[in-house]
N, C-alpha and C positions, 0 to 999 in steps of 0.2 A: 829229881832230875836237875842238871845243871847244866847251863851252857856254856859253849866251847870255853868261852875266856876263862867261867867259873871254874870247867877243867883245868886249863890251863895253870890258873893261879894258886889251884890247889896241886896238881901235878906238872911242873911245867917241862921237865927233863922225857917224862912219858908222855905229852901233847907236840912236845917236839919233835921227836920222835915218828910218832902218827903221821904228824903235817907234813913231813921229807917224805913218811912213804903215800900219802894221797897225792903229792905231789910232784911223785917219783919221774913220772913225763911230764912235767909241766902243766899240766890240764886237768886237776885234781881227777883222777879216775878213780873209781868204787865199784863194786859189788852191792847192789842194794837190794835185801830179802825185806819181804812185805808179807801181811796175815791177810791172806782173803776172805770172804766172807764166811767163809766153811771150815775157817780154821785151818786149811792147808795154806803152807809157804809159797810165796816164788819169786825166781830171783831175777834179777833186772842190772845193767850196765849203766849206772852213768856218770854225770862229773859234777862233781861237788867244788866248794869251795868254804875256805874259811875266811869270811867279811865282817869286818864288824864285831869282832870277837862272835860272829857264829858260824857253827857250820850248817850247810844251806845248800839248796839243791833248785832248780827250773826246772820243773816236771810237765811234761805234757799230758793232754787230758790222753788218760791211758788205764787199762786196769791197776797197776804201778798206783796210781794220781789218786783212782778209786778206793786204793786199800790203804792207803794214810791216811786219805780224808775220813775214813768211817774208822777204822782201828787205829790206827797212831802209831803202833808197835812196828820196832823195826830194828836190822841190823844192818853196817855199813862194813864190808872187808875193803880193805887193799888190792891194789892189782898186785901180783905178786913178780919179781923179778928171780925166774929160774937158775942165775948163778949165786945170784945170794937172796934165799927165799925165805927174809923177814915178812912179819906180817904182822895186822895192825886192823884189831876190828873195836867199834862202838857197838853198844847198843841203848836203847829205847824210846822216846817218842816225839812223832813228829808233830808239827803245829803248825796251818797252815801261815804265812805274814798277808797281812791285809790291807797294810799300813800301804797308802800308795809311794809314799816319800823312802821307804826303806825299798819296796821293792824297784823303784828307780834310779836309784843308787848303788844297790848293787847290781843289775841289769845292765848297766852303763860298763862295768867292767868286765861282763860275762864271755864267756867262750863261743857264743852264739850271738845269734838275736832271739832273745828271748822275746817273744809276742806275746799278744792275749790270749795266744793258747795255753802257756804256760803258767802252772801255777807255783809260787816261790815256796819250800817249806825248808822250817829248819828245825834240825833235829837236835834232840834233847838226849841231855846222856844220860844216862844213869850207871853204866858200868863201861871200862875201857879195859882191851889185852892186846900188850904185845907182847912177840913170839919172836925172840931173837938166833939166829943159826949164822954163825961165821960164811956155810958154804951149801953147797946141794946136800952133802954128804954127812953133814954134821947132826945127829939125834939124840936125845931129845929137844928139841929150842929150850930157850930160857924165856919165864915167862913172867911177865909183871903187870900188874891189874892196880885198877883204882874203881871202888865204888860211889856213886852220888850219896852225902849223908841224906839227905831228903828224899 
């Protein structure tokens, strides 16, 4: 697993990439799919940010919050823009930060107010794809991947 930066510095043309489309409305917006305890997915909205060289998410106590903290595994998509439908998904595991000084610093810049309900995680990569399409119309995407050597 590596994090964002470690992405980055090993792919930084493809982390760029990523970061334009989580950032695509200004408010890092995602698709976040979680493993529940039975092995079944499910999928959750919400808004990410890349701090710190990490990418990182304020979760509220939720089943979402539930299935990080026990499984870890996870996938992050893009919101997708239907005139031009690039896309831009991570995957692997989350961890929750406990550190109070890291999560008050990035809290301070957050799109909310993030309280004590929330809990900050930031997610580890292990594999990244993006799915490039000029237009609605355009098939197949082009597609480019980077895996974590670790």
């Amino acid at each position: 697993m590596a994090t964002w930066g470690e992405f980055a510095a090993a792919a930084p043309e493809l982390a760029d990439r990523g970061r334009r489309l989580f950032y695509r409305t200004e408010t890092g917006e995602a698709l976040l799919a979680t493993v529940r305890g039975d092995g079944l997915p499910r999928i959750h909205p919400i808004n990410v940010a890349i701090v710190e060289d990490r990418l990182v998410a304020f979760i509220t106590a939720s089943p979402k919050a539930t299935d990080l903290a026990t499984d870890g595994r996870f996938a992050l998509h893009n919101h997708q823009d239907p005139s031009v439908p690039n896309e831009f998904q991570v995957r692997g595991r989350a961890v929750a930060i406990e550190d109070d000084a890291i999560r008050a610093r990035i809290a301070a810049s957050w799109y909310f107010e993030a309280g004590d309900e929330y809990r900050l995680f930031e997610f580890t990569i292990e594999h990244a794809l993006l799915g490039e399409r000029p237009g609605p119309d355009d098939w197949p995407p082009r597609y480019t991947s980077w895996k974590s050597a670790g």
